[in-house]
N, C-alpha and C positions, 0 to 999 in steps of 0.2 A: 249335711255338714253344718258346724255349727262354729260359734266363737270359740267351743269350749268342752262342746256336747249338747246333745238334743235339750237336756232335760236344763243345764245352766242358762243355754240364751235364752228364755224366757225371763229370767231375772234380769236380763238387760232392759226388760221393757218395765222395771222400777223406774229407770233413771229418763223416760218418756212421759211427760206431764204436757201437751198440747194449749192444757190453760193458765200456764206456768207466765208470770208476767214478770220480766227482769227488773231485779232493782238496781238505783243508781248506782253500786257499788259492787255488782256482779260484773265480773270480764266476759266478753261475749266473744265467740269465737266461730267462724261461718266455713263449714266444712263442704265441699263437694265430696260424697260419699257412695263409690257405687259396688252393694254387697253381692256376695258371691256363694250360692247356696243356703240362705236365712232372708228374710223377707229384711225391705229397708228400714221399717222400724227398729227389730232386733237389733241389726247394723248400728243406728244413729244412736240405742241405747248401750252398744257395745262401745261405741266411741268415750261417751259421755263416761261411764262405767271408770273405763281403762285409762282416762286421764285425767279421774278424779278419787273415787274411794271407792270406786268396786274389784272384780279380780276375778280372773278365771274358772274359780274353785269352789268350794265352801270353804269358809271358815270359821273355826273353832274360837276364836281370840276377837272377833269386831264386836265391840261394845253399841250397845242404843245409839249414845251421841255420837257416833261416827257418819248416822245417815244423812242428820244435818248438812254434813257438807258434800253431798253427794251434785253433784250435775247436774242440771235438767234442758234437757231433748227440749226445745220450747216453740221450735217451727221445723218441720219438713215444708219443702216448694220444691215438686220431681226429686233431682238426686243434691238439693241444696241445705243442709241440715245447722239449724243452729243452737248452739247449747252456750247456755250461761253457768259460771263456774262461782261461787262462794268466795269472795277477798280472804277469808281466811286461808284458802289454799295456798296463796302463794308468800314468799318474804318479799319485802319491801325491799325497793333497789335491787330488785336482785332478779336479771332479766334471765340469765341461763337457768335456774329455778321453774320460771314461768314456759318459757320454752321446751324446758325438757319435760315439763308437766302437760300441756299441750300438745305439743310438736314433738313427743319422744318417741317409746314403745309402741305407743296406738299406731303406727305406720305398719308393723310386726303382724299386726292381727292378720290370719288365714282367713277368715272369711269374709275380706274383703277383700274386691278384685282392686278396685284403685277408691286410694283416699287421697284427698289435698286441702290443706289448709291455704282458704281462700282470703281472710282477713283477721284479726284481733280488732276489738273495742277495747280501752284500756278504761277501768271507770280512774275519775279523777282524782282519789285517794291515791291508788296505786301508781300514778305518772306524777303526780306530787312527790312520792318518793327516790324519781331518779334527778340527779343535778341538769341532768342538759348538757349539751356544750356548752363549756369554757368561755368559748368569745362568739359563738356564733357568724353568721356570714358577715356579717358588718364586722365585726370586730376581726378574722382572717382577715378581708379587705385593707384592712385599716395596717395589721401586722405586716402585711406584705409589702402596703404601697400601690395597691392596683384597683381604683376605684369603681373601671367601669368593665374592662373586657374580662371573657372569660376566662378563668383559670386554668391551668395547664397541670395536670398529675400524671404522675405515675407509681409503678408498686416495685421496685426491685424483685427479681428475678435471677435466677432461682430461687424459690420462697424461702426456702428453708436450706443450711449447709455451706452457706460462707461465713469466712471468719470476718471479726469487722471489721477489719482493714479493708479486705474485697469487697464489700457491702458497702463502705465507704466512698471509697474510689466510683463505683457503678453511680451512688447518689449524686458525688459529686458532677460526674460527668452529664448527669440528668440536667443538673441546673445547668451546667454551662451550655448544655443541648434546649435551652429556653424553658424550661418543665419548673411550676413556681412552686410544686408541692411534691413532697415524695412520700410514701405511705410503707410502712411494714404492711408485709402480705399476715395475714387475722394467726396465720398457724408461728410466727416468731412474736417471741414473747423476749424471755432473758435466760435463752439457754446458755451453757457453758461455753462453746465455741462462737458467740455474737451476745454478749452482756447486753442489758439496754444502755444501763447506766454510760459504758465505755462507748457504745453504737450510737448512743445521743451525743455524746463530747466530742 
């Protein structure tokens, strides 16, 4: 068994360069990777492959400069596999891009039994492109009025499915229950039955 087929997973071991040395500006990304029927290199180049410019198949359509920005396998340590990714890969600011690049479909792959993305390097170009928070913890602090003890949150519940008046009502009861922060749960956004705009006012 293979990524793809016997005679494809060998082209994963393009994307395997052992003397491959990361530049400042490649994202580095350190996978725990343990393969299932293909030896672990194949694997760590089927990773690299499938969450940069390679693909399952042949194709008709990839031009020369495509390989450019291919991935490179640049340490195995046992089932510890690290691959540096090309800045061009990704858009600036733009973290679900980077993530679903990384952290997407390569979980899918059949021939391996367990993968885990164990950390990110971000180089400094690409973290120069997100703002930050806002006010960060000092400036919260300072928002709030509460210098020194720990802050108190919570996430309204059920996430998703109140209208904002009942979302309202819950938050408010938060704070008067001593909680100095309330958070929307990541899946409410501004759908039709809970607006942000109206859920913030």
């Amino acid at each position: 068994m293979s990524l793809a087929g016997e005679d494809y997973s060998l082209k994963y071991l393009d994307f395997v360069d052992l003397t491959y040395k990361p530049k400042e500006s490649d994202l580095i990304c350190t996978f725990l990777v343990e393969p299932q029927g293909i030896n672990l290199k194949e694997a760590a180049g089927g990773v690299a492959a499938e969450s940069s410019v390679g693909t399952w198949t042949e194709l008709t359509t990839e031009k020369p400069y495509v390989k450019r920005l291919a991935a490179h396998v640049y340490s195995i340590d046992g089932s510890i596999v690290k691959i540096a990714y090309s800045i061009e890969l990704f858009e600036s600011a733009n973290m679900p891009n980077i993530l679903s690049s990384v952290a997407g479909n390569v979980f899918g792959l059949k021939a391996l039994k367990n993968l885990r993305l164990l950390d990110i390097e971000f180089p400094k170009q690409l973290l120069a492109s997100f703002k930050g928070p806002a006010f960060g913890i000092a400036g919260i602090r300072k928002l709030l009025k509460i210098p020194k003890r720990p802050l108190v949150g919570t996430i309204i519940k059920p996430k998703l499915g109140l209208e904002t008046k009942d979302h309202a009502k819950v938050a408010y009861e938060a704070w008067l229950g001593g909680c100095d922060i309330v958070k929307d749960d990541e899946n409410l956004s501004s759908q039709k039955f809970n607006p942000f705009e109206t859920r913030l006012t």
